[in-house]
PDB file of N, CA, C and O in Angstrom, chain B, residues numbered from 101:
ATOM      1  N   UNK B 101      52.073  70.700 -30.433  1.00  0.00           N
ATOM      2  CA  UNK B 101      53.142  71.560 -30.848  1.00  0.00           C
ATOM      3  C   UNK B 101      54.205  70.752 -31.601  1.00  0.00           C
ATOM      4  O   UNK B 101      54.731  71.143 -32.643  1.00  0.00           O
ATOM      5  N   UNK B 102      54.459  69.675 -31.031  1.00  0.00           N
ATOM      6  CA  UNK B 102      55.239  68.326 -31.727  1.00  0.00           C
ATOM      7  C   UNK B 102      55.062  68.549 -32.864  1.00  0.00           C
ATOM      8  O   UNK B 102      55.898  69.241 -33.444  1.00  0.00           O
ATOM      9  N   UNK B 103      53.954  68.060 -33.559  1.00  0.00           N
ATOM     10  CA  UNK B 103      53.022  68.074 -34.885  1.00  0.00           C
ATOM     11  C   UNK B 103      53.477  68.844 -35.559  1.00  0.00           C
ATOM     12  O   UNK B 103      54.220  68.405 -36.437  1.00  0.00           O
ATOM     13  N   UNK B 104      53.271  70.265 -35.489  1.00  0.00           N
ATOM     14  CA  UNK B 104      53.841  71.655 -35.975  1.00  0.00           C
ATOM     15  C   UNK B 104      54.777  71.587 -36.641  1.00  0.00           C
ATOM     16  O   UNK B 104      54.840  71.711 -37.864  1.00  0.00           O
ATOM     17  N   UNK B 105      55.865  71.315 -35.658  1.00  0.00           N
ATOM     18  CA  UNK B 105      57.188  71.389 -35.792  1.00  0.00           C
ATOM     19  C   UNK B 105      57.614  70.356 -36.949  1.00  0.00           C
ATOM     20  O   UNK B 105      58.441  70.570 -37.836  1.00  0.00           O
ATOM     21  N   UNK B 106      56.849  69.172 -36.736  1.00  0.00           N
ATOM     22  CA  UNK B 106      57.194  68.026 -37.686  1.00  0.00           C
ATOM     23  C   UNK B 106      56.751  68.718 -39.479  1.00  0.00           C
ATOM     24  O   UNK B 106      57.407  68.387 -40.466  1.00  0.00           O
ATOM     25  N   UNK B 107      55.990  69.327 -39.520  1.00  0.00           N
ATOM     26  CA  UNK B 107      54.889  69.787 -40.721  1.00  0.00           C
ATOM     27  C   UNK B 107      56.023  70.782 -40.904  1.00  0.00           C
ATOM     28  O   UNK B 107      56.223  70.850 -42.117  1.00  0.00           O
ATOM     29  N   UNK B 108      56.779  71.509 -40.312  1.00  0.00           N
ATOM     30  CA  UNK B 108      57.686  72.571 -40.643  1.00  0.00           C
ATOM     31  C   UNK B 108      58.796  72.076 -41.380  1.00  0.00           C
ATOM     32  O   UNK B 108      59.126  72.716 -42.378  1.00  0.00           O
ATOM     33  N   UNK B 109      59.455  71.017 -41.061  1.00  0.00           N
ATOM     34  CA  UNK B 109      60.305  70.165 -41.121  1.00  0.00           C
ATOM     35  C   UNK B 109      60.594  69.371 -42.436  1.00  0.00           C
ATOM     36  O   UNK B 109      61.675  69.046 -42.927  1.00  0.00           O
ATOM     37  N   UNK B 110      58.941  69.088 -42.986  1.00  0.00           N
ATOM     38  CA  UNK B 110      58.903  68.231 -44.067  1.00  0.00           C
ATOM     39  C   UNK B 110      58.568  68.978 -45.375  1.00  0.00           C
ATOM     40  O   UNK B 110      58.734  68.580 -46.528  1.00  0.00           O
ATOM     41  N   UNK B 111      57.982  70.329 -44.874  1.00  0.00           N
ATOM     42  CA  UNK B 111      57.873  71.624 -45.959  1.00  0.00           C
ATOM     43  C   UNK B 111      59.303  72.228 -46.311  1.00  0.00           C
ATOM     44  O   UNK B 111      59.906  73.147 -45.756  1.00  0.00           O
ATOM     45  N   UNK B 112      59.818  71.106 -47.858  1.00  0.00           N
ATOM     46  CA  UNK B 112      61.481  71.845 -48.254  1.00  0.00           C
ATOM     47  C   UNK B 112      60.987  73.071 -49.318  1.00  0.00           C
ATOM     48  O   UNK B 112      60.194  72.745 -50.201  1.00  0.00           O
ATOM     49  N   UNK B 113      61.361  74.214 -49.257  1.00  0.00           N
ATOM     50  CA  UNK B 113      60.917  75.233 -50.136  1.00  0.00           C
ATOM     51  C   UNK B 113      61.878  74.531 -51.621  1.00  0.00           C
ATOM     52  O   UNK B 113      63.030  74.137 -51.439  1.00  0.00           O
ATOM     53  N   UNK B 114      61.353  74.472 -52.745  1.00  0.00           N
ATOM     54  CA  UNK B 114      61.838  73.883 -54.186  1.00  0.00           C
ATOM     55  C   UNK B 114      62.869  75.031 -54.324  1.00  0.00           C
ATOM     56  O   UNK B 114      62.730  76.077 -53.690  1.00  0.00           O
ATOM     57  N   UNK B 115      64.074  74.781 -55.302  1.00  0.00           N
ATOM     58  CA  UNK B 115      65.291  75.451 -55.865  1.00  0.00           C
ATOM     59  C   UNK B 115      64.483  76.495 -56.312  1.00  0.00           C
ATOM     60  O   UNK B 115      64.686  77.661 -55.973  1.00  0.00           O
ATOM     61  N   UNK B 116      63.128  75.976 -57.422  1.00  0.00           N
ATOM     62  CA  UNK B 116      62.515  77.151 -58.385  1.00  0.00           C
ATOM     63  C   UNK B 116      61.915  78.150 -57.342  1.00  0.00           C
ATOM     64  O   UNK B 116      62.159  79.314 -57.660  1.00  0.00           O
ATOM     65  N   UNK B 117      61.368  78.051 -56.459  1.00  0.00           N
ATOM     66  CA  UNK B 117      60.657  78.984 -55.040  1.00  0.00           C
ATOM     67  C   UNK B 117      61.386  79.591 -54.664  1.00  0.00           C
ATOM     68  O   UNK B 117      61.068  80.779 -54.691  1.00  0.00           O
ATOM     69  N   UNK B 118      62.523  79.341 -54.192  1.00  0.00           N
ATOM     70  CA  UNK B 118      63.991  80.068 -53.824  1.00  0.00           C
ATOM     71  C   UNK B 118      63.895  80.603 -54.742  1.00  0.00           C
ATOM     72  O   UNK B 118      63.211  81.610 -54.557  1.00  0.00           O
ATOM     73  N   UNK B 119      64.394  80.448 -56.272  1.00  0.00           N
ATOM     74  CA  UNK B 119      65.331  81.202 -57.145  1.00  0.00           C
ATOM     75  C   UNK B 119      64.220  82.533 -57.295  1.00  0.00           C
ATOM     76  O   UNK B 119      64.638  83.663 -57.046  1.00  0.00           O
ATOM     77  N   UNK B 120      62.760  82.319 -57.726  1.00  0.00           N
ATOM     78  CA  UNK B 120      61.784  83.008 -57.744  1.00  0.00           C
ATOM     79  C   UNK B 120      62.339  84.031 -56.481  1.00  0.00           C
ATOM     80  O   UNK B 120      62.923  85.052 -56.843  1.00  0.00           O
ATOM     81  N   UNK B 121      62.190  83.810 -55.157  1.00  0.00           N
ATOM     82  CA  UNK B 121      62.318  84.741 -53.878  1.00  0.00           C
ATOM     83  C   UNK B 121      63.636  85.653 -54.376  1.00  0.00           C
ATOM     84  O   UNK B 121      63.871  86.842 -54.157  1.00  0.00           O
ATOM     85  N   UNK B 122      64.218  84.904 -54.939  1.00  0.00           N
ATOM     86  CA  UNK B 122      66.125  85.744 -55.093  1.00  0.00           C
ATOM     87  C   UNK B 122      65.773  87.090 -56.092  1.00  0.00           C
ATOM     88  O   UNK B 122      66.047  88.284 -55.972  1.00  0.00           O
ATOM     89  N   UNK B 123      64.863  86.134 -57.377  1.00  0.00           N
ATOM     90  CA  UNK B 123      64.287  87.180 -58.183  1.00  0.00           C
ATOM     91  C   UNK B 123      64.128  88.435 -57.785  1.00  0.00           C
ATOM     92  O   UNK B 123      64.907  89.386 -57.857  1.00  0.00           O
ATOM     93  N   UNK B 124      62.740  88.333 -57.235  1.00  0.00           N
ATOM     94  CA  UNK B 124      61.930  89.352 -56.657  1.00  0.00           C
ATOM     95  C   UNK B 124      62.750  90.368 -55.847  1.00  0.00           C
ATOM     96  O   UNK B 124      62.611  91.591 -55.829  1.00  0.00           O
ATOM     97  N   UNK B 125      63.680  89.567 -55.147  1.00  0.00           N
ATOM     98  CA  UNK B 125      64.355  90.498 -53.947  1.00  0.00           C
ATOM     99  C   UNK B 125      65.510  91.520 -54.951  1.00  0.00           C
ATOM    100  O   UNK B 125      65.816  92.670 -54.638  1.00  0.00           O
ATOM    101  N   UNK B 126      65.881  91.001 -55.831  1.00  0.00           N
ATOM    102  CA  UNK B 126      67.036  91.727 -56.850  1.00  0.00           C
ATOM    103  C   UNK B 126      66.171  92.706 -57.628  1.00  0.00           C
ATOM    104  O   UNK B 126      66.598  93.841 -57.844  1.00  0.00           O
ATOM    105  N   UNK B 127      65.041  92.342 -58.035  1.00  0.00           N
ATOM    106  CA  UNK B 127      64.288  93.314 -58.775  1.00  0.00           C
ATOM    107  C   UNK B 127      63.725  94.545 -57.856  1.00  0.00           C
ATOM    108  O   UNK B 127      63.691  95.714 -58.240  1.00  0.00           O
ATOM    109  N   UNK B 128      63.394  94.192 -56.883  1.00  0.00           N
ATOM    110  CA  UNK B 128      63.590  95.452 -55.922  1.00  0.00           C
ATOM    111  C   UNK B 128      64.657  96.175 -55.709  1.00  0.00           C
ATOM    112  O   UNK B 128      64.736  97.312 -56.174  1.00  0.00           O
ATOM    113  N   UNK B 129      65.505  95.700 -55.076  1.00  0.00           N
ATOM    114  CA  UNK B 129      67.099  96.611 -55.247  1.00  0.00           C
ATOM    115  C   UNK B 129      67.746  97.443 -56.196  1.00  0.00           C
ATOM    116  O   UNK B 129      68.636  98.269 -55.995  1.00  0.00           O
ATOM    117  N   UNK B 130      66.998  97.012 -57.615  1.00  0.00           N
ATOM    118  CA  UNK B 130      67.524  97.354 -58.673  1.00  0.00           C
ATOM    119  C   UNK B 130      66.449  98.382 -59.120  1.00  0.00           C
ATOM    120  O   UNK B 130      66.973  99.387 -59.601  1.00  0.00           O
ATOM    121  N   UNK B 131      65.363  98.405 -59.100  1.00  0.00           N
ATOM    122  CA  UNK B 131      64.077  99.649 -58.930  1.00  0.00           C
ATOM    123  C   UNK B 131      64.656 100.976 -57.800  1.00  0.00           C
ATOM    124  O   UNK B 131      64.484 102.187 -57.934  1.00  0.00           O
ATOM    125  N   UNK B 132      65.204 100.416 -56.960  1.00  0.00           N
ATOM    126  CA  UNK B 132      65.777 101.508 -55.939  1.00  0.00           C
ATOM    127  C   UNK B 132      66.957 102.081 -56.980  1.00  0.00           C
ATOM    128  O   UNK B 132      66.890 103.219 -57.443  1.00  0.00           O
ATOM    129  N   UNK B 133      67.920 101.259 -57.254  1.00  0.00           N
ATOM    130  CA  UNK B 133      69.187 101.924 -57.754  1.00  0.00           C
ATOM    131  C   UNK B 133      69.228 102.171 -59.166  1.00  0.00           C
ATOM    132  O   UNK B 133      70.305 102.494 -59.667  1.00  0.00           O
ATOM    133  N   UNK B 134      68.233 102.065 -59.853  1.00  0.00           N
ATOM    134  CA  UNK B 134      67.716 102.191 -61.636  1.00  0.00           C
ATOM    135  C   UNK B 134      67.144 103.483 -61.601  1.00  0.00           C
ATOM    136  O   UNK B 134      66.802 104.064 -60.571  1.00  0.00           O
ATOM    137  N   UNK B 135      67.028 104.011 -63.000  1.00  0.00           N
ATOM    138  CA  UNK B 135      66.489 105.416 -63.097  1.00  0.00           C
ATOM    139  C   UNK B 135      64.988 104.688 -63.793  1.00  0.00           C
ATOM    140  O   UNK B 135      64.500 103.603 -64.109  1.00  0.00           O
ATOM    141  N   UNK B 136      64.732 106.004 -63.758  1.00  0.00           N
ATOM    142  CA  UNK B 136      63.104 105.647 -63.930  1.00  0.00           C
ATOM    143  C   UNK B 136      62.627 104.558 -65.120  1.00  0.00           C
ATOM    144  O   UNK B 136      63.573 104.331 -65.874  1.00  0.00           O
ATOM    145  N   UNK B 137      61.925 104.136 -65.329  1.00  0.00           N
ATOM    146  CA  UNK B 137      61.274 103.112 -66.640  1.00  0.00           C
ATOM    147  C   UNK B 137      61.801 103.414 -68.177  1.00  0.00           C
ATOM    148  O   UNK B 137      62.451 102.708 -68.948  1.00  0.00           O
ATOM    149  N   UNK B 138      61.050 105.269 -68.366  1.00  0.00           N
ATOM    150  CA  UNK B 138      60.941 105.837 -69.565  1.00  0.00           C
ATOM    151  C   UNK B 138      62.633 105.997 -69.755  1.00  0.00           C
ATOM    152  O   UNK B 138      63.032 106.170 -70.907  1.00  0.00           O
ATOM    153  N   UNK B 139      63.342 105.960 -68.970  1.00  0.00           N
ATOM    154  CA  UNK B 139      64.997 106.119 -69.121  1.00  0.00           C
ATOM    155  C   UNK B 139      65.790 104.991 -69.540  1.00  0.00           C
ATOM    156  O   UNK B 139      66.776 104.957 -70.276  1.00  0.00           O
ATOM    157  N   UNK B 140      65.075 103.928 -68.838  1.00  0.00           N
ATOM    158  CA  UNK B 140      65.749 102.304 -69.149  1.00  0.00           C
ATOM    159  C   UNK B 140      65.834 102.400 -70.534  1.00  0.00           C
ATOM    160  O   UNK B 140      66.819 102.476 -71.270  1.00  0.00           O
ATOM    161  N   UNK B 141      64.212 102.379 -70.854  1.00  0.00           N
ATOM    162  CA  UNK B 141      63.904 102.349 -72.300  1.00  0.00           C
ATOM    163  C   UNK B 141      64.734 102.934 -73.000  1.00  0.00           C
ATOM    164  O   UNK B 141      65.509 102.162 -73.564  1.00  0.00           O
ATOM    165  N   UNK B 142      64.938 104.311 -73.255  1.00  0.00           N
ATOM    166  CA  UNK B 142      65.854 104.655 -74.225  1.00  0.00           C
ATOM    167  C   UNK B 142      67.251 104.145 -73.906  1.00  0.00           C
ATOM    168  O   UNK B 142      67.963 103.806 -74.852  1.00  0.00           O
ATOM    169  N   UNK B 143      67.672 104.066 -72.767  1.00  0.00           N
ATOM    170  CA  UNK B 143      69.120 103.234 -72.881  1.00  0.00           C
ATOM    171  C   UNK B 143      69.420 102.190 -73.674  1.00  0.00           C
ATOM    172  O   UNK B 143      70.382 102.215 -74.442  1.00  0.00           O
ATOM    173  N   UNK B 144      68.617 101.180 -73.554  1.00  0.00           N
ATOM    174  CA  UNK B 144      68.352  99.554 -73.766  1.00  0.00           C
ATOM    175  C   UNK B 144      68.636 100.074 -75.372  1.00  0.00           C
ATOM    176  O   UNK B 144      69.573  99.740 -76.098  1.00  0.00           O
ATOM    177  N   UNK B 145      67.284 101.190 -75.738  1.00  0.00           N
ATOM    178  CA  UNK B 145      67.498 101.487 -77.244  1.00  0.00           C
ATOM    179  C   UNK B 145      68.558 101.764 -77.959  1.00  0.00           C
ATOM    180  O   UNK B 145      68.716 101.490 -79.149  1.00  0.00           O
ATOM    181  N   UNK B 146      69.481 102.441 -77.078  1.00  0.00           N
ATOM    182  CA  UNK B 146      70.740 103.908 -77.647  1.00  0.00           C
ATOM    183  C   UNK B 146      71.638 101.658 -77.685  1.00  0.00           C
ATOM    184  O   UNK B 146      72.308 101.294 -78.651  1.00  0.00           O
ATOM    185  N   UNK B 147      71.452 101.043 -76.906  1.00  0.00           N
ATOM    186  CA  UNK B 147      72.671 100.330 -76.721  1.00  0.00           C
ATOM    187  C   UNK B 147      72.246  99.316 -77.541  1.00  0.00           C
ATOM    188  O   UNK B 147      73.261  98.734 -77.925  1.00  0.00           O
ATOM    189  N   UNK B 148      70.935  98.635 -78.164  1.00  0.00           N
ATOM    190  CA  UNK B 148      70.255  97.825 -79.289  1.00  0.00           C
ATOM    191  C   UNK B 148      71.034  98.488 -80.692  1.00  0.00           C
ATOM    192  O   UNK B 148      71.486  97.925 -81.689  1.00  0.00           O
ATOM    193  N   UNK B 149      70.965 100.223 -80.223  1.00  0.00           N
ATOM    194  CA  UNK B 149      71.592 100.837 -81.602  1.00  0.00           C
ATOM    195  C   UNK B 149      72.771 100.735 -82.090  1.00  0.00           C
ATOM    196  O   UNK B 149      73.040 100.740 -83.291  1.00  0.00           O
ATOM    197  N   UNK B 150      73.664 100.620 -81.037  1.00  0.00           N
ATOM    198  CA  UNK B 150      75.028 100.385 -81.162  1.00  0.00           C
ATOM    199  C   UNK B 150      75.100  99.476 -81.781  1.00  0.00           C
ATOM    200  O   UNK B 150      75.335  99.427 -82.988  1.00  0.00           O
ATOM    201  N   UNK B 151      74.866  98.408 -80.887  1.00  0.00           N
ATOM    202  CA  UNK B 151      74.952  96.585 -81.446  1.00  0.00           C
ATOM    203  C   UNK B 151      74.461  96.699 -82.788  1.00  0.00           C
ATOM    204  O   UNK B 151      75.347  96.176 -83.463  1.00  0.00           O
ATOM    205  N   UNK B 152      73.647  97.044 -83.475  1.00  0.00           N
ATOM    206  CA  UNK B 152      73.243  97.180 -84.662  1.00  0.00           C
ATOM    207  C   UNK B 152      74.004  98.084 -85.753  1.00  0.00           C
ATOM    208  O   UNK B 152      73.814  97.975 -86.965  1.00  0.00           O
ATOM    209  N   UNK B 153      74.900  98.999 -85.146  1.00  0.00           N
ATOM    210  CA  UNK B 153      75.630  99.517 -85.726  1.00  0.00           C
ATOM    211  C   UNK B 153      77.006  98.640 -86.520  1.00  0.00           C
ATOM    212  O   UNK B 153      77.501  98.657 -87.647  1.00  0.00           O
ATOM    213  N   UNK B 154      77.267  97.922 -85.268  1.00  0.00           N
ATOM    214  CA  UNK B 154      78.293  97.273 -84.937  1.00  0.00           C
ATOM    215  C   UNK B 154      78.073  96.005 -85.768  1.00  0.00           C
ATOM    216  O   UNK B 154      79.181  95.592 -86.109  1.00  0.00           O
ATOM    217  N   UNK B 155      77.329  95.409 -86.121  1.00  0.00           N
ATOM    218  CA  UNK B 155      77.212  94.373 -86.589  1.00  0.00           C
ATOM    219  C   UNK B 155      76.948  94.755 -88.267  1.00  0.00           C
ATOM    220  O   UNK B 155      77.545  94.075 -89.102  1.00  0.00           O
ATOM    221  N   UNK B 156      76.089  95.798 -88.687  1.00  0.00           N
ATOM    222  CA  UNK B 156      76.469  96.658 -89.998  1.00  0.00           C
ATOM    223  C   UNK B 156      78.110  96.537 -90.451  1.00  0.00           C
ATOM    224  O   UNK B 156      78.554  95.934 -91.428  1.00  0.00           O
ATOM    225  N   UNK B 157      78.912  97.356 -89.357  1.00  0.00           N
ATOM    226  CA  UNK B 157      79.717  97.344 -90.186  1.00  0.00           C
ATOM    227  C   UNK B 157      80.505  96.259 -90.598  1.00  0.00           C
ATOM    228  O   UNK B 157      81.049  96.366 -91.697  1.00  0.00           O
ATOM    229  N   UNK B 158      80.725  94.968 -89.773  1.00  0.00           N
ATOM    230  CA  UNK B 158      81.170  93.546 -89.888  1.00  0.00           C
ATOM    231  C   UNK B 158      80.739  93.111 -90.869  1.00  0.00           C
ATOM    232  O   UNK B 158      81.401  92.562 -91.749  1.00  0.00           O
ATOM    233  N   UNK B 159      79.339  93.325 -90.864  1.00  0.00           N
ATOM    234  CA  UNK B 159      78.445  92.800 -92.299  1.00  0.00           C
ATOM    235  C   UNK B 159      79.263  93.848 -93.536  1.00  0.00           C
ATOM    236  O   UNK B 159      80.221  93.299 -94.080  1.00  0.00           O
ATOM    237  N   UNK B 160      79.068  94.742 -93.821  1.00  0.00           N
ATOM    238  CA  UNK B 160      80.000  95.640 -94.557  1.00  0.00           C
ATOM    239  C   UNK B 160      81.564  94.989 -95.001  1.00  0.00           C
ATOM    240  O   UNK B 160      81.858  94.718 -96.165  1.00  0.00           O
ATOM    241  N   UNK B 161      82.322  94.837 -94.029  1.00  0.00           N
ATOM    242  CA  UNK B 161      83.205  94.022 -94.121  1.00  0.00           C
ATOM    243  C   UNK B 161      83.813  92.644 -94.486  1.00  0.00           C
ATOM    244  O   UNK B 161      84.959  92.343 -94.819  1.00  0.00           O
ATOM    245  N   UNK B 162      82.916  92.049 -94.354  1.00  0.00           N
ATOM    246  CA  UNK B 162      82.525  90.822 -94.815  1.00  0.00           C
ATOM    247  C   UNK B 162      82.285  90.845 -95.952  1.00  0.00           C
ATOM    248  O   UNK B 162      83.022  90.324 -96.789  1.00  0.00           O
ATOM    249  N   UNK B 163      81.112  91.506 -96.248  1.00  0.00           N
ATOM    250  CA  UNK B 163      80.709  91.844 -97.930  1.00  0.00           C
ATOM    251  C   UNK B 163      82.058  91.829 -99.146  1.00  0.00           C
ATOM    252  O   UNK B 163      82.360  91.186-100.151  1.00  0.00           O
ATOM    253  N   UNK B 164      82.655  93.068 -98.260  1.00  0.00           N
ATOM    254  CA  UNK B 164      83.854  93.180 -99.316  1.00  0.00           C
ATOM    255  C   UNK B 164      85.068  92.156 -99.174  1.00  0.00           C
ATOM    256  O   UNK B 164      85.606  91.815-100.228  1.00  0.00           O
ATOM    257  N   UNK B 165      85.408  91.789 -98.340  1.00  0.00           N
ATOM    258  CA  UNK B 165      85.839  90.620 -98.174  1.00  0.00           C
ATOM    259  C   UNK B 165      85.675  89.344 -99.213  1.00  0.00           C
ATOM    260  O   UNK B 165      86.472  88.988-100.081  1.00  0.00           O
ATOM    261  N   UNK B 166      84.875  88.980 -98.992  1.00  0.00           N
ATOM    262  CA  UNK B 166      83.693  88.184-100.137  1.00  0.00           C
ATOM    263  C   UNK B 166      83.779  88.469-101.590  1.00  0.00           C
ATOM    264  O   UNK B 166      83.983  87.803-102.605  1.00  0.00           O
ATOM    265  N   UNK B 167      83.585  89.503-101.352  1.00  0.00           N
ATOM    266  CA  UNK B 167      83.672  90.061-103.138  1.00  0.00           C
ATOM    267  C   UNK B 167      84.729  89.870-103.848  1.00  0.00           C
ATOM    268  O   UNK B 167      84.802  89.469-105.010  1.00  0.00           O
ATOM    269  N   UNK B 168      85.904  90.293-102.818  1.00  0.00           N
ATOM    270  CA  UNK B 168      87.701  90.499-103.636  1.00  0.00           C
ATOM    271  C   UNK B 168      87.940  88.585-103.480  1.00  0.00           C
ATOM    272  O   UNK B 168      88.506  87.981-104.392  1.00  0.00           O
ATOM    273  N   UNK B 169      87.447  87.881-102.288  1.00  0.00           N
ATOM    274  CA  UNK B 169      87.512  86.335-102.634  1.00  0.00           C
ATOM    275  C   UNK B 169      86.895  85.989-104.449  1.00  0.00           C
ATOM    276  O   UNK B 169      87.608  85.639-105.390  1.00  0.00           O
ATOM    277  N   UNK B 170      85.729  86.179-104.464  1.00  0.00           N
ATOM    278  CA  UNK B 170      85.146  86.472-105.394  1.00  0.00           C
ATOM    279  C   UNK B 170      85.691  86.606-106.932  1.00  0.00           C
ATOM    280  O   UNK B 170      85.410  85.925-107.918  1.00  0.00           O
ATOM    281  N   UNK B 171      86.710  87.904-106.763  1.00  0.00           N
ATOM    282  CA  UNK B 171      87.015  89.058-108.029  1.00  0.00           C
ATOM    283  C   UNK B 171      88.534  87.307-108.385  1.00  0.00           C
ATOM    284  O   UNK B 171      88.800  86.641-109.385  1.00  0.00           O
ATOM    285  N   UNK B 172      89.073  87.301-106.906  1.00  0.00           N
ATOM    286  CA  UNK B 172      90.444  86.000-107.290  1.00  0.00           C
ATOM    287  C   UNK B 172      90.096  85.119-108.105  1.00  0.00           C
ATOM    288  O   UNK B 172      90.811  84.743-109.034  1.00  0.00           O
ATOM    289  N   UNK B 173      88.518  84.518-107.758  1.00  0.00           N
ATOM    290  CA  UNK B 173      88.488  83.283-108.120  1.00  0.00           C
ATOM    291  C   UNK B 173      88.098  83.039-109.739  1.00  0.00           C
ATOM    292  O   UNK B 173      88.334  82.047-110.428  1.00  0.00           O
ATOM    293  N   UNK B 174      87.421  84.285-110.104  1.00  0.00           N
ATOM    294  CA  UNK B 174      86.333  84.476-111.313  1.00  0.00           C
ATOM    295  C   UNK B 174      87.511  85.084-112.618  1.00  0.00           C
ATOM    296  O   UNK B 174      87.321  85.100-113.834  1.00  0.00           O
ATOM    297  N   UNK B 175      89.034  85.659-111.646  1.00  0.00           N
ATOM    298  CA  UNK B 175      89.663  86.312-112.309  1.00  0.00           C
ATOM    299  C   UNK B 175      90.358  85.600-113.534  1.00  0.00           C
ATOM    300  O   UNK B 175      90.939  84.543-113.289  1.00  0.00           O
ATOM    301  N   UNK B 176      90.357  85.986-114.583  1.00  0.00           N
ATOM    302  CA  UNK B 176      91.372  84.878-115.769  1.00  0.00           C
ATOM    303  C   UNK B 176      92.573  84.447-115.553  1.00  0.00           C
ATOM    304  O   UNK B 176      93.337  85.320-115.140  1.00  0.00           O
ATOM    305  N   UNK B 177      93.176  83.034-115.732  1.00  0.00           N
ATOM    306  CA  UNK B 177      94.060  82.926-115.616  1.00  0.00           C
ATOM    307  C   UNK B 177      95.263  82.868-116.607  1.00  0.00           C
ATOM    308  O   UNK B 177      95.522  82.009-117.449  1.00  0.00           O
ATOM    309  N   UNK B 178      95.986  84.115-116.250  1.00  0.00           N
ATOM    310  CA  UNK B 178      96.927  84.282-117.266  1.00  0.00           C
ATOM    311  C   UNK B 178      97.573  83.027-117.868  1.00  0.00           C
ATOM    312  O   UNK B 178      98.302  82.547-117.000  1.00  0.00           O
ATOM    313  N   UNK B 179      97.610  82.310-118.968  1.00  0.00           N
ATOM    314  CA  UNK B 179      98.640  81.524-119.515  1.00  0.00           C
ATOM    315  C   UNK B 179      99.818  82.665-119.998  1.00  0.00           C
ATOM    316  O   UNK B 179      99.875  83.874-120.225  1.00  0.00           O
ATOM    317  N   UNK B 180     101.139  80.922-120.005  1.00  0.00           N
ATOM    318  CA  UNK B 180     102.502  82.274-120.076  1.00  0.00           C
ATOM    319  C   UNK B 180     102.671  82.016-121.824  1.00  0.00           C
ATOM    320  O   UNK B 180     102.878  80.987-122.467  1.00  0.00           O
ATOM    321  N   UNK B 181     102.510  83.213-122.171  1.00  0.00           N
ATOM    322  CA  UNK B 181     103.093  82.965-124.429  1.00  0.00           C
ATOM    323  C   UNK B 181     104.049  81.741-124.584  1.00  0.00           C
ATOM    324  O   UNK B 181     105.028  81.322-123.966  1.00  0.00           O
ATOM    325  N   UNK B 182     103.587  81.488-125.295  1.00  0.00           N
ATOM    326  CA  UNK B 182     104.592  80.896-126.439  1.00  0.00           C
ATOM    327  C   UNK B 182     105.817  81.630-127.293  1.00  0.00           C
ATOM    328  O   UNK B 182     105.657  82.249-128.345  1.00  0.00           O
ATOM    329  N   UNK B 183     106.474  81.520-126.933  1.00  0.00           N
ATOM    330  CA  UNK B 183     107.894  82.238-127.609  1.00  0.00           C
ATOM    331  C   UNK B 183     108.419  81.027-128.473  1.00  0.00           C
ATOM    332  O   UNK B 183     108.824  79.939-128.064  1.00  0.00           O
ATOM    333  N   UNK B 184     108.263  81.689-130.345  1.00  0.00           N
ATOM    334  CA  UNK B 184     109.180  81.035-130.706  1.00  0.00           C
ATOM    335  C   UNK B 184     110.364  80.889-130.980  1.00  0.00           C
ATOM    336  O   UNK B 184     110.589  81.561-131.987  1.00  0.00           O
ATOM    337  N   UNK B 185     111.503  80.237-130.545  1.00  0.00           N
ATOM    338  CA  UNK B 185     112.688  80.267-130.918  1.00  0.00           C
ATOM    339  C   UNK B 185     113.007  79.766-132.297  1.00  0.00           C
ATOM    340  O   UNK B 185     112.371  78.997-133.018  1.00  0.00           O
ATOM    341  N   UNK B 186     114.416  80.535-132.532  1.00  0.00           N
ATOM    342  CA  UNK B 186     114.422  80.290-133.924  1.00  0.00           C
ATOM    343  C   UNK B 186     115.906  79.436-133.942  1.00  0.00           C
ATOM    344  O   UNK B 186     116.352  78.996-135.001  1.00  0.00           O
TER     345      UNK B 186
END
């Protein structure tokens, strides 16, 4: 029985074995308190859509941004006349 006990002792479960067990146990909890699969899915989607929305319009913004940098730099630069005095 000694023996046993010693073999129990020297078996350390690894961080990754744990973290794996933590896994599993959260992914259950969350199957209980989650709506069904086919529902995730379109959520995940509706909220991929957003973010994609959202990043359109920045991009949009940017664009024009860019452009009027752009319109400054390309723009002519007025010289001031020559006036002759008499």
């Amino acid at each position: 029985m000694a023996a046993k006990k010693k073999e129990e002792r020297l078996k350390v479960e690894s961080l990754e074995e744990e973290l794996e067990s933590v896994k599993g146990q959260v992914s259950k909890l969350l199957e209980i308190c989650l709506p069904p699969k086919e529902v995730r899915q379109e959520i995940m989607k509706n909220v991929y859509t957003i973010e994609l929305s959202l990043f359109k319009i920045f991009k949009t913004l940017l664009d024009y941004q860019v452009s009027e940098l752009e319109k400054k730099i390309d723009a002519p630069k007025k010289k001031a006349k020559k006036v002759e005095i008499e």
